[in-house]
LOPA-32137 format. One record per residue: residue in one letter; x, y, z of N, C-alpha, C, O in turn. Coordinates in nm, 2 decimals. Each point is the difference from the previous one (the first is absolute). Last residue first. Layout:
<recs>
{residuo = a | n_px = X | n_py = Y | n_pz = Z | ca_px = X | ca_py = Y | ca_pz = Z | c_px = X | c_py = Y | c_pz = Z | o_px = X | o_py = Y | o_pz = Z};
...
</recs>
This chain:
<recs>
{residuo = x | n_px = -22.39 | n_py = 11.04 | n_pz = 26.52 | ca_px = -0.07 | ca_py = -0.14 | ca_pz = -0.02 | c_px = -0.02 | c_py = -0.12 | c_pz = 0.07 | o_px = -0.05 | o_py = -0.09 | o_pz = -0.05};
{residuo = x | n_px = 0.20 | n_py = 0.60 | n_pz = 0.15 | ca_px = -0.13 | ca_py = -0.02 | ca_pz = -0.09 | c_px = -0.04 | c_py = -0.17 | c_pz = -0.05 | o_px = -0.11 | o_py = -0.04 | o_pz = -0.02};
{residuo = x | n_px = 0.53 | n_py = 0.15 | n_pz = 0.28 | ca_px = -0.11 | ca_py = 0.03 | ca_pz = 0.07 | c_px = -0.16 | c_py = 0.00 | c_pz = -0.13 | o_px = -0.11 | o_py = -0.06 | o_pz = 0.02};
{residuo = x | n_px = 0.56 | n_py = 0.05 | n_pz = -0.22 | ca_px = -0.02 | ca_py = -0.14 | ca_pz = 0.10 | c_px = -0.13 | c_py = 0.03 | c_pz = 0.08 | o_px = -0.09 | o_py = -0.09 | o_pz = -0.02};
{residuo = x | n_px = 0.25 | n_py = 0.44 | n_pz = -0.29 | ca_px = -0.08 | ca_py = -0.11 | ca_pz = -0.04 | c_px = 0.00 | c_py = -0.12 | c_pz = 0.11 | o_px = -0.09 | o_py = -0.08 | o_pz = 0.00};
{residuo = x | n_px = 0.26 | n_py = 0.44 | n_pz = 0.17 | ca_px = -0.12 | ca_py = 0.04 | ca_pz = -0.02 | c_px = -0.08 | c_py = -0.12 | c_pz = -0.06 | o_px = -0.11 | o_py = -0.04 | o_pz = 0.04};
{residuo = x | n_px = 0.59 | n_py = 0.04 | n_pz = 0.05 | ca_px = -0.09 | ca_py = -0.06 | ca_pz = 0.13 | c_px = -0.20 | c_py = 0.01 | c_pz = -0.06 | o_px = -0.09 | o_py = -0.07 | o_pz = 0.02};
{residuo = x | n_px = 0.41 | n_py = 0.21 | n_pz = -0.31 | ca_px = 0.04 | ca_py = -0.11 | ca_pz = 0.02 | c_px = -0.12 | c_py = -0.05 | c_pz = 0.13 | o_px = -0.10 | o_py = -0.08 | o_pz = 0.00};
{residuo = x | n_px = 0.19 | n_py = 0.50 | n_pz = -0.08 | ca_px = -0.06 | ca_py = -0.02 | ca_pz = -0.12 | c_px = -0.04 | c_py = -0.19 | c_pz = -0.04 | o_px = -0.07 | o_py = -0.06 | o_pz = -0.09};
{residuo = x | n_px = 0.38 | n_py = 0.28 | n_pz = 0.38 | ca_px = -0.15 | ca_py = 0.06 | ca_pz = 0.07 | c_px = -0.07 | c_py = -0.02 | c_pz = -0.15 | o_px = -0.08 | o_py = 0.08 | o_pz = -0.02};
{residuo = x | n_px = 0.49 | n_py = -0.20 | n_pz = -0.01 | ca_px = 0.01 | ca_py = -0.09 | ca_pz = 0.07 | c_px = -0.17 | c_py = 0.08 | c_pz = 0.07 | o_px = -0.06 | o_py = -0.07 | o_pz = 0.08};
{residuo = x | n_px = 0.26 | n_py = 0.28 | n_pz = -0.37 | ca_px = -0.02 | ca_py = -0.12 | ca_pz = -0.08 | c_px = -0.02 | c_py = -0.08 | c_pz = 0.07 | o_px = -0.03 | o_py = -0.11 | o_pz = -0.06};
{residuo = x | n_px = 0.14 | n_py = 0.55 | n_pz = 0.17 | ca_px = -0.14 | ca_py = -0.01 | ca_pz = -0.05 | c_px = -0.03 | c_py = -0.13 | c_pz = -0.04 | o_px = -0.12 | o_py = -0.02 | o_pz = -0.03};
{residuo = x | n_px = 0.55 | n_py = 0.09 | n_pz = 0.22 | ca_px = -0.13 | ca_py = 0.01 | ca_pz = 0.09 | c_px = -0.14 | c_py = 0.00 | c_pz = -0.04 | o_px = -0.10 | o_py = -0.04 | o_pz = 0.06};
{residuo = x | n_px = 0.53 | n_py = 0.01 | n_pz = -0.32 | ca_px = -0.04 | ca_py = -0.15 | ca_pz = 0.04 | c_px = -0.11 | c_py = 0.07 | c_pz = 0.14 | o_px = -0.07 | o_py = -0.08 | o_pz = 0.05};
{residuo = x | n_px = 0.19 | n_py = 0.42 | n_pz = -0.27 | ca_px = 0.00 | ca_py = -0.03 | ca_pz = -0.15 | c_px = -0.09 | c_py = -0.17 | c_pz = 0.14 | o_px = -0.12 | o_py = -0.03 | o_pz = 0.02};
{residuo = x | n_px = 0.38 | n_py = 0.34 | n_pz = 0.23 | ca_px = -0.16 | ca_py = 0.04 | ca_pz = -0.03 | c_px = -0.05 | c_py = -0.10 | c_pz = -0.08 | o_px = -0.08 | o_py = -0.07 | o_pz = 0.06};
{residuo = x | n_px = 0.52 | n_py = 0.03 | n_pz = 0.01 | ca_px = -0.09 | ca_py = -0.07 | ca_pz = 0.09 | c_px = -0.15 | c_py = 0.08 | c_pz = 0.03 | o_px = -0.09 | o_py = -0.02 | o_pz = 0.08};
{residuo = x | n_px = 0.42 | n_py = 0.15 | n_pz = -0.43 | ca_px = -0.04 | ca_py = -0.17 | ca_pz = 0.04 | c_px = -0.09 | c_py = -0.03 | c_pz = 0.07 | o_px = -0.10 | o_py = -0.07 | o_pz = -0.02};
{residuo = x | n_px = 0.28 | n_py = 0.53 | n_pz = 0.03 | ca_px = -0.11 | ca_py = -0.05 | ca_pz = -0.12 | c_px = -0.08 | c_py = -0.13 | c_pz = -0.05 | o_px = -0.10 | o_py = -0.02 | o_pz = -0.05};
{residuo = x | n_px = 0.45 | n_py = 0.13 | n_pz = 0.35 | ca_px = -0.12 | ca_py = 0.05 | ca_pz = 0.08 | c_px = -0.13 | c_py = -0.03 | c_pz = -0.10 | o_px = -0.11 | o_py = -0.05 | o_pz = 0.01};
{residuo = x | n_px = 0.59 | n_py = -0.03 | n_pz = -0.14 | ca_px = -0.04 | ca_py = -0.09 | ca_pz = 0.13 | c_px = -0.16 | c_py = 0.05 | c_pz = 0.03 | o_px = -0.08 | o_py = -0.09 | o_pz = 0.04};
{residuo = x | n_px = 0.34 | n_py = 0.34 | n_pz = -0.31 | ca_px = -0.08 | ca_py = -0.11 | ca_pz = -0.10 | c_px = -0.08 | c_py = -0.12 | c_pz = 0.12 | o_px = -0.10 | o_py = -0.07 | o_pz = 0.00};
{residuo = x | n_px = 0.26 | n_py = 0.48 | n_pz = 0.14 | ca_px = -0.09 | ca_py = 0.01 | ca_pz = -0.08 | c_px = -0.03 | c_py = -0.07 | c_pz = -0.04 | o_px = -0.13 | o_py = -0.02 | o_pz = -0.02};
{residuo = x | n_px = 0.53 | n_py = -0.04 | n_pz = 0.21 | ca_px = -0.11 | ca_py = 0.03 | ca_pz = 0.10 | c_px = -0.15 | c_py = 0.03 | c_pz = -0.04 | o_px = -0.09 | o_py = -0.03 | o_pz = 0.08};
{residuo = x | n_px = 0.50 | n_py = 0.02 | n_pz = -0.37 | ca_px = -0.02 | ca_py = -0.10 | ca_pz = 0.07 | c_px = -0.13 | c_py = -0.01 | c_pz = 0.08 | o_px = -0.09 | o_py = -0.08 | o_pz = -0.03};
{residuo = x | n_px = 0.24 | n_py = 0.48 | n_pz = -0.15 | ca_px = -0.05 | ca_py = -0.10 | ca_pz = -0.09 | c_px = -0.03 | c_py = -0.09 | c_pz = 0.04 | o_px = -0.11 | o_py = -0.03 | o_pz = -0.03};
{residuo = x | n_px = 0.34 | n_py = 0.27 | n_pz = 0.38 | ca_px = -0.17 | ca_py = 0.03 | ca_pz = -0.09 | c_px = -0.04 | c_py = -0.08 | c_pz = -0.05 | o_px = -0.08 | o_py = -0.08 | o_pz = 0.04};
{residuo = x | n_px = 0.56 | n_py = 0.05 | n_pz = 0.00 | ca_px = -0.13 | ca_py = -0.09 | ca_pz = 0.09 | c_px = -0.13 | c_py = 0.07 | c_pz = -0.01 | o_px = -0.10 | o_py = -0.06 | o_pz = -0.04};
{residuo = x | n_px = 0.39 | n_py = 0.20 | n_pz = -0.29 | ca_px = 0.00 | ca_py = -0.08 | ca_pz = 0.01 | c_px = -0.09 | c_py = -0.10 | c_pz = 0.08 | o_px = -0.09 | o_py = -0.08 | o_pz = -0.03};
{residuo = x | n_px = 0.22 | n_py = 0.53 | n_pz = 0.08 | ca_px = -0.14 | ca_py = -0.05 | ca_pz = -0.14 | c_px = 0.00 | c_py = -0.13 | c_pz = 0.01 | o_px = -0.11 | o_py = -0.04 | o_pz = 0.02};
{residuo = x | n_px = 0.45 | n_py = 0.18 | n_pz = 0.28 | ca_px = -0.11 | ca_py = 0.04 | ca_pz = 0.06 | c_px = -0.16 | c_py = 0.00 | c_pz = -0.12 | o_px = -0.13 | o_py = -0.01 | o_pz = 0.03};
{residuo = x | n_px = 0.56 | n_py = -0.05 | n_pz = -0.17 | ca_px = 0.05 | ca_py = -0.09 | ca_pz = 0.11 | c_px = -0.17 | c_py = -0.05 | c_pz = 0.06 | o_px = -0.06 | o_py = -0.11 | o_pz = 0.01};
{residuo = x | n_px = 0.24 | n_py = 0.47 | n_pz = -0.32 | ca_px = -0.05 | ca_py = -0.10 | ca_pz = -0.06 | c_px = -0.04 | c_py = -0.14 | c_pz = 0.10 | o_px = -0.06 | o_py = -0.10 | o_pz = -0.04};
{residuo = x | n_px = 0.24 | n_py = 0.48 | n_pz = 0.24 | ca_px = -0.17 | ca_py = 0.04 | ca_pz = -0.09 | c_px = -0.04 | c_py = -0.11 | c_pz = -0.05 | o_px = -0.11 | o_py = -0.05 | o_pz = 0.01};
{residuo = x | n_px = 0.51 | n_py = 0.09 | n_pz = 0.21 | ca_px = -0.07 | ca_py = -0.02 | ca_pz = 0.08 | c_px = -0.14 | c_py = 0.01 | c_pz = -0.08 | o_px = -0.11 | o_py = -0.04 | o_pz = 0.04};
{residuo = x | n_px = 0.48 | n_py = 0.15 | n_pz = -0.24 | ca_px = -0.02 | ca_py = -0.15 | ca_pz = 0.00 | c_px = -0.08 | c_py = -0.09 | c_pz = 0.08 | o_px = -0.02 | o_py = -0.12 | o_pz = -0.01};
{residuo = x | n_px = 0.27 | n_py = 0.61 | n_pz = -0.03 | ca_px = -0.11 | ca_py = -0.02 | ca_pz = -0.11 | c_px = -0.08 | c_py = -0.15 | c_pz = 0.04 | o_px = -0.13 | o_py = 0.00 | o_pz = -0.01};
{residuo = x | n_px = 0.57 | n_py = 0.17 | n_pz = 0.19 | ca_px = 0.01 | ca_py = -0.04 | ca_pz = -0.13 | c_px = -0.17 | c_py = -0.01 | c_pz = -0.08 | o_px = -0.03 | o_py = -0.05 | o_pz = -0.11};
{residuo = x | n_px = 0.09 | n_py = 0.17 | n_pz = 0.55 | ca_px = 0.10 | ca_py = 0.11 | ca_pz = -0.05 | c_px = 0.01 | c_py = -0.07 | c_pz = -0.17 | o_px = 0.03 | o_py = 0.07 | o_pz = -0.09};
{residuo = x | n_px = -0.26 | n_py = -0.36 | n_pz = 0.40 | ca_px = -0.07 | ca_py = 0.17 | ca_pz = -0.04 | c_px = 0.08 | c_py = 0.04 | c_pz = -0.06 | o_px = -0.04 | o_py = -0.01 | o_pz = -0.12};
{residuo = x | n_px = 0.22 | n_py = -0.41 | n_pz = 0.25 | ca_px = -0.09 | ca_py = 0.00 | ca_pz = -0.12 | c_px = -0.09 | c_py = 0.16 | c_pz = -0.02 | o_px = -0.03 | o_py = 0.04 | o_pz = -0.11};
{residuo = x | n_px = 0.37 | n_py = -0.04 | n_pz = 0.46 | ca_px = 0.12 | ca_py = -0.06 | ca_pz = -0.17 | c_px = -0.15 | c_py = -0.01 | c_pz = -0.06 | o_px = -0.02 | o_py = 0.10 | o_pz = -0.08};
{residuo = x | n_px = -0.15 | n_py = 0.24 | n_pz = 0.52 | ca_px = 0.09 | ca_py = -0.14 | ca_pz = -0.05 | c_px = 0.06 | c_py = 0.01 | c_pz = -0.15 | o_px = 0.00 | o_py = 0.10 | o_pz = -0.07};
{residuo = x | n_px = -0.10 | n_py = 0.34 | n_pz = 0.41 | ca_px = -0.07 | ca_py = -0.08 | ca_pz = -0.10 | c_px = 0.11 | c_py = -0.12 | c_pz = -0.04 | o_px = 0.13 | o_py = 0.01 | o_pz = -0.01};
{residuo = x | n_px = -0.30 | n_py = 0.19 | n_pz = 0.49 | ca_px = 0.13 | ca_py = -0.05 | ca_pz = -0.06 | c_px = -0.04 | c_py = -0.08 | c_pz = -0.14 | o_px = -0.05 | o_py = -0.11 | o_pz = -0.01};
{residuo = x | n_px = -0.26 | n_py = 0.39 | n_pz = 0.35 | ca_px = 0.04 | ca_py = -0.09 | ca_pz = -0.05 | c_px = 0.09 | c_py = -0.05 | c_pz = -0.12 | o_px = -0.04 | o_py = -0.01 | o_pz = -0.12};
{residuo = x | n_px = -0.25 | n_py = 0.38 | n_pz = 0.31 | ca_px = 0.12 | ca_py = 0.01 | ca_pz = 0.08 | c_px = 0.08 | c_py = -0.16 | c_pz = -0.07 | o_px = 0.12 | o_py = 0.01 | o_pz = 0.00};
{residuo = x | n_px = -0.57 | n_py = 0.17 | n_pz = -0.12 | ca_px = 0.12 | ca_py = 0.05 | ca_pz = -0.04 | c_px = 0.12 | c_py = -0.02 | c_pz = 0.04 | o_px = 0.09 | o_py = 0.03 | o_pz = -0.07};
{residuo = x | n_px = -0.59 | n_py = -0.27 | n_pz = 0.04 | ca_px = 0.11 | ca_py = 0.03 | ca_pz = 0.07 | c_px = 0.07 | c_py = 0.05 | c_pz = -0.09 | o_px = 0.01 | o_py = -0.04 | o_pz = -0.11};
{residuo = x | n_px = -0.40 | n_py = -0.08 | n_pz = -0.05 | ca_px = 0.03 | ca_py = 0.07 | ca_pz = -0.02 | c_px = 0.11 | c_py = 0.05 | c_pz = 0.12 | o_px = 0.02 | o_py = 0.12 | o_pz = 0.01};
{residuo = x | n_px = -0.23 | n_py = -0.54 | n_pz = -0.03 | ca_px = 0.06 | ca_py = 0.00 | ca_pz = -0.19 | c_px = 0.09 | c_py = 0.20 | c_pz = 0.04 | o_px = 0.11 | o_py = 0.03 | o_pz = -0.04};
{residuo = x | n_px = -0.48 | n_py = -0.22 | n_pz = 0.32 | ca_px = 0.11 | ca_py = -0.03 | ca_pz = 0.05 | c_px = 0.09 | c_py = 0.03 | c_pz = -0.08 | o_px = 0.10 | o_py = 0.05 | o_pz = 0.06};
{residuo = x | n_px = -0.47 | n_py = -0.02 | n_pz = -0.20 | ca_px = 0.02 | ca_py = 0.11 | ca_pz = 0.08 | c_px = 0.12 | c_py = -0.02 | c_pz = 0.06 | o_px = 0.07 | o_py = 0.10 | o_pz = 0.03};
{residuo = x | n_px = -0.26 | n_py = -0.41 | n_pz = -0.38 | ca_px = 0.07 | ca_py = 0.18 | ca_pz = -0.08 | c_px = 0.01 | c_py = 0.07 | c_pz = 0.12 | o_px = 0.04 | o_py = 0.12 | o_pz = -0.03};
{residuo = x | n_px = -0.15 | n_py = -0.57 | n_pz = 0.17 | ca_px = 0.05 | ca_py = 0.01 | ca_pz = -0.05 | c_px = 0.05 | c_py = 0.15 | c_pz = -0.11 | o_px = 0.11 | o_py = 0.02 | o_pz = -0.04};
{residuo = x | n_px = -0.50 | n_py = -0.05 | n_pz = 0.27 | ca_px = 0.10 | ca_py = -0.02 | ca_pz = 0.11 | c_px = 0.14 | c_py = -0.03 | c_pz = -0.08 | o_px = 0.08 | o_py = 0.08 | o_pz = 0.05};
{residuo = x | n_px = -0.42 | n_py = -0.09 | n_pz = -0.34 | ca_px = -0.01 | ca_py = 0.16 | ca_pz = 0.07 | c_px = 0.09 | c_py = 0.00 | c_pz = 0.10 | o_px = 0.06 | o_py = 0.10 | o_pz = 0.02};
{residuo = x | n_px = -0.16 | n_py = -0.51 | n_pz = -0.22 | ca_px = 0.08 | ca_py = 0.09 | ca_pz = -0.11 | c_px = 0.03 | c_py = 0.12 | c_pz = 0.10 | o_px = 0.12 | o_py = 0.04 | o_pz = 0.02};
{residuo = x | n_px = -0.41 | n_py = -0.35 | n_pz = 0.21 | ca_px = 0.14 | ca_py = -0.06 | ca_pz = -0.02 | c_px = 0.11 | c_py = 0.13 | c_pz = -0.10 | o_px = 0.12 | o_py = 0.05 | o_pz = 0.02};
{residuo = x | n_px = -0.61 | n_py = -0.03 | n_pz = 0.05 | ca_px = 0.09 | ca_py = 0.06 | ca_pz = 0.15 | c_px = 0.16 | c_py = -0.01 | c_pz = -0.04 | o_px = 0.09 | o_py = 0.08 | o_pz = 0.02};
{residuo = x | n_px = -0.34 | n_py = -0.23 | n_pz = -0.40 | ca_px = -0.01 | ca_py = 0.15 | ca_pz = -0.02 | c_px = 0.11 | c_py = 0.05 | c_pz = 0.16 | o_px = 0.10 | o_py = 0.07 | o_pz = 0.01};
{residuo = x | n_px = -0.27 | n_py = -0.56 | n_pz = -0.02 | ca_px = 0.12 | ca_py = 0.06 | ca_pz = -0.11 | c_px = 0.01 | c_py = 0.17 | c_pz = -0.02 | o_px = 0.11 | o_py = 0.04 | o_pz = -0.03};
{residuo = x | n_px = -0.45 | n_py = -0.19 | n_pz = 0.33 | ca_px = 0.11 | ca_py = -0.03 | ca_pz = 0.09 | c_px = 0.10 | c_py = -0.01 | c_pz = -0.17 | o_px = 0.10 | o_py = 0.06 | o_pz = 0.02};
{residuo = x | n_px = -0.51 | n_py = 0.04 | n_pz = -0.14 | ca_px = 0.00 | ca_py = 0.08 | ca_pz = 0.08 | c_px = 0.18 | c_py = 0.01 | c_pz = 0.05 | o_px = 0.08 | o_py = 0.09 | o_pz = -0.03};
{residuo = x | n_px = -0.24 | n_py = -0.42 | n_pz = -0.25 | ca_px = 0.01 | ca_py = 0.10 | ca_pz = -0.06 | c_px = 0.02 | c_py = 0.14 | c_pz = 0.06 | o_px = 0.05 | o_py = 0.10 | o_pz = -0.05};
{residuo = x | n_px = -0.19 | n_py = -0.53 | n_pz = 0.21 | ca_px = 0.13 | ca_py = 0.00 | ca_pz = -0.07 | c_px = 0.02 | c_py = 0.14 | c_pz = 0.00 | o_px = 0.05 | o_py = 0.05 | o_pz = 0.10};
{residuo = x | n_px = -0.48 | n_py = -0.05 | n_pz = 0.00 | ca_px = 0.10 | ca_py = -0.02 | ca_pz = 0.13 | c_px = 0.17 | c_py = -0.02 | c_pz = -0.04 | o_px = 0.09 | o_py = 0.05 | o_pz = 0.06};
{residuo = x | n_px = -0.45 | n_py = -0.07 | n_pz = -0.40 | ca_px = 0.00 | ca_py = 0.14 | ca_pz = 0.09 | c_px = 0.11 | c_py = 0.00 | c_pz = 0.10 | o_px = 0.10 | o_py = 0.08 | o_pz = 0.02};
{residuo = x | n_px = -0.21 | n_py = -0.45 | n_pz = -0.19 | ca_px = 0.06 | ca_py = 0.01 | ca_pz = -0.09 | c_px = 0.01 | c_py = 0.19 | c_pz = 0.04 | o_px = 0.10 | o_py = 0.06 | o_pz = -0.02};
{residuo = x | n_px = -0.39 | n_py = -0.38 | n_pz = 0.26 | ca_px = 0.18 | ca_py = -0.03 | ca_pz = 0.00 | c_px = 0.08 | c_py = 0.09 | c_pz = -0.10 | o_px = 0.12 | o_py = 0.01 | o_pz = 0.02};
{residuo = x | n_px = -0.56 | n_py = 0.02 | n_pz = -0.02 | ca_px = 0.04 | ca_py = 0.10 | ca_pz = 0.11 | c_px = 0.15 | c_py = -0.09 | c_pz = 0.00 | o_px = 0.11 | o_py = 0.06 | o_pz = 0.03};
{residuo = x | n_px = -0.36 | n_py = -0.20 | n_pz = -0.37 | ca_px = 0.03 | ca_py = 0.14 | ca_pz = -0.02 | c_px = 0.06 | c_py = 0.06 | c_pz = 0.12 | o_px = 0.07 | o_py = 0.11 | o_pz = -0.01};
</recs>
């Protein structure tokens, strides 16, 4: 649980530093913003990143679930 706190902490630092930086103005909008394409661009690795994280929760419990039956017998 506390790894999973701690993920969850440093992904939130990650987002939040990411939408602050996000808000320069002075910045020269690019060919993929100006066309929209930065969004799908940007769901995309989310998605990605999500499924990644989801995984390696998914094989964390299985592997502490793993050791558990090994230690009991």
């Amino acid at each position: 649980m506390i790894k999973l706190r701690i993920f969850i902490t440093a992904f939130l630092a990650l987002v939040v530093s990411m939408v602050a930086t996000a808000q320069d103005n002075t910045a020269d909008i690019g060919l993929m913003r100006s066309n929209g394409k930065i969004f799908v661009v940007m769901a995309v690795v989310v998605t990605i990143l999500i499924g990644l994280f989801a995984y390696l929760v998914t094989i964390d419990k299985k592997i502490t679930r793993l050791e558990k039956e090994g230690s009991n017998q």
